[in-house]
N, C-alpha and C positions, 0 to 999 in steps of 0.2 A: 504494500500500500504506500509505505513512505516513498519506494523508486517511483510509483505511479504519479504521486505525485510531485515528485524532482525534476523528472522528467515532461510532465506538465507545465508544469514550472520555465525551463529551460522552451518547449516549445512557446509559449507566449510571452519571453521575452523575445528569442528570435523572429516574432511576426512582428511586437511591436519594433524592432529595431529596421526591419526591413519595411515596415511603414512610415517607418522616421526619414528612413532613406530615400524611399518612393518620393517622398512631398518636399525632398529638399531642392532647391533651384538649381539646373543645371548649366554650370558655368559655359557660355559661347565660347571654343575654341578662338585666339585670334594671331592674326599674324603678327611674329616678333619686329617686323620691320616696320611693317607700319601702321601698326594697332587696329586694323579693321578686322572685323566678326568673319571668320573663316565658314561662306556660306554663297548661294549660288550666287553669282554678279559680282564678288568681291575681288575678281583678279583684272577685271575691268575697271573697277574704281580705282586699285590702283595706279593701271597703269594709264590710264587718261588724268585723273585728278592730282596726281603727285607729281606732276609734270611741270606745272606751275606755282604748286603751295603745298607744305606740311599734312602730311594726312591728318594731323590732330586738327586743324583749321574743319577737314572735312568731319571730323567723328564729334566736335563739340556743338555741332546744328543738329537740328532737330527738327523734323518737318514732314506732311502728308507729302503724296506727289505733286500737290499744283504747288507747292512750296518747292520741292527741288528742282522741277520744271522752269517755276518763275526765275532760280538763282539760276540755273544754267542758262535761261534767255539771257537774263544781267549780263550774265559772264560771257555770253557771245557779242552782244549788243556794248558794250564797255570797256570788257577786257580780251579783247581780241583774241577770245576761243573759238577755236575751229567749230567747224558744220559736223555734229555726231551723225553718223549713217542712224538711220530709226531703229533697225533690231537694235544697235549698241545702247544707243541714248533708252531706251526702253529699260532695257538690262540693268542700268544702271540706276535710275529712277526708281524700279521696283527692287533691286537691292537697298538702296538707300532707304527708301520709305518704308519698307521691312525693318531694316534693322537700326534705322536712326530718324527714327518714327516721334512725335510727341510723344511725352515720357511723363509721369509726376516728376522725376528725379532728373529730367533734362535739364533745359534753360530757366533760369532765374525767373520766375514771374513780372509784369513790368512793374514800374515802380509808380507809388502813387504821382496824383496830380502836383502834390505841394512838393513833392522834392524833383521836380524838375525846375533848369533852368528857368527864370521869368516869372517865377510865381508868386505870388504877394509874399510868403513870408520871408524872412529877413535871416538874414546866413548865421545871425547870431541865435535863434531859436531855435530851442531843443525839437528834436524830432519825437511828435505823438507817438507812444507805443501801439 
């Protein structure tokens, strides 16, 4: 009786530890080089976007597709980025917006009215909590 239940025992802890495990978040593999999520579109990004700027530039945005769409037009219309064939430009926009997609934990929320430039209050006044 006491193996029976030792053995009892020992099986419910090993379900609950392999349900600890099941529910724990699974780290995104990423590339050593240039910090993107090792996943479909990712060798595209890099090699079009780190051509002109730092891949962390690209990994710290955060944005649906009409957001990475809208930065790539900028970046065409601006900064004198080339013309992406459509499969590519596709590839890359649904990598991105997959995986550096709006986040809670993304970009800093904006900031209120009163602490921006031009505002009535006066640089000497403590900020509202």
């Amino acid at each position: 009786m006491k193996a029976s239940r030792h053995a009892l025992g020992r099986a419910l802890f090993l379900l609950a530890l392999l349900g600890t495990l099941a529910a724990a978040p699974v780290q995104a593999e990423t590339d050593p080089e240039s910090g993107l999520i090792k996943a479909p579109g990712w060798e595209a990004v890099k090699a079009q976007c780190g051509v002109c700027h730092s891949h962390k530039l690209v990994t710290a945005q955060r944005g649906d597709e009409a957001f990475w769409t809208g930065l790539i037009r900028w970046m065409q219309a601006t900064q004198n980025l080339w013309a992406l064939p459509e499969p590519l430009e596709g590839e890359i926009v649904s990598y991105l917006a997959t995986h550096y997609n709006e986040t809670d934990w993304g970009r800093r929320p904006n900031l209120p009215p009163t602490l921006l430039p031009g505002s009535e209050r006066t640089s000497g006044e403590a900020a509202a909590p």
